[in-house]
C-alpha positions in Angstrom: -23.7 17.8 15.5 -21.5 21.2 15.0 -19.9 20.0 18.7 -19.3 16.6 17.5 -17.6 17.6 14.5 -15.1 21.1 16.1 -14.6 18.2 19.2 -13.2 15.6 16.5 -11.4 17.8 14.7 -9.7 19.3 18.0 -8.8 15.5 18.5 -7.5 14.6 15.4 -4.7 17.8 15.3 -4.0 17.3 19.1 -4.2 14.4 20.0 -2.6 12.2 17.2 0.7 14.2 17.3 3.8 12.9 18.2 5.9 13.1 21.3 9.1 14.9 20.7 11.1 11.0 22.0 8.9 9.2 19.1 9.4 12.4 16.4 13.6 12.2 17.6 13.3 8.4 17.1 11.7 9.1 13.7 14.6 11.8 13.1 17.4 9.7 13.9 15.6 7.0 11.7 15.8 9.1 8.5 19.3 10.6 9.9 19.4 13.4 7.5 19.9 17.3 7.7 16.0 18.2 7.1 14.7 15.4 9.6 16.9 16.7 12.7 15.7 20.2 11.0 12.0 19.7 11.0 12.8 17.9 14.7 14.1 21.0 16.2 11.2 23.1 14.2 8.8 21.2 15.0 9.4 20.3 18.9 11.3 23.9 20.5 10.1 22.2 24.0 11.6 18.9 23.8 13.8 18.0 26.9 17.3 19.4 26.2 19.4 16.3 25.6 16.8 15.4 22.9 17.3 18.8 21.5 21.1 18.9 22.5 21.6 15.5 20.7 19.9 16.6 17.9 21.6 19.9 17.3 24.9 17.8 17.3 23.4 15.4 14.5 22.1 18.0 12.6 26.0 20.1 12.7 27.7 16.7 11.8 25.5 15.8 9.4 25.6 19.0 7.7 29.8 19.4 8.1 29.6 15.8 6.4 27.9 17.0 3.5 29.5 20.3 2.6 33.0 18.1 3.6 31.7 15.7 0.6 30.8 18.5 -1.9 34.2 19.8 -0.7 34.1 23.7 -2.0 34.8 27.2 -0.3 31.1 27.6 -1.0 30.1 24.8 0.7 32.5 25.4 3.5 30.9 28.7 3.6 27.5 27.6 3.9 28.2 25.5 6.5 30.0 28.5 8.6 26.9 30.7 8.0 24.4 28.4 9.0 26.1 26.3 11.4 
């Protein structure tokens, strides 16, 4: 019973996750800053041009929005994060 029940759970953290092509698709969906975040977080092995594209998303995405608040400060930010 014990083995039943460690053998699901194994299954349901392992084997339900997503691929790091359906969890980019689902990033590029949302197309925000903490979705091409939590992309790159979650998924450090995807192939590079997943990873490549996404890092360029993530940069323009985030210039957009410090270009929109339009402060030294969020100029700034941008230049220490980015």
């Amino acid at each position: 019973m014990i083995k039943t029940i460690s053998l699901l759970l194994v299954l349901l953290l392992f084997g339900c996750s997503k691929s790091p092509e359906e969890a980019f698709k689902n990033a590029k969906k949302d197309n925000t800053v903490s979705s091409y975040k939590d992309f790159l977080e979650d998924y450090p092995e995807a192939p590079a041009k997943l990873k490549d594209d996404a890092t360029k998303t993530l940069h323009r995405l985030a210039y957009s929005e410090a270009k929109k608040i339009n402060s030294i400060e969020s100029y700034n930010n941008y230049d220490n994060e980015y």
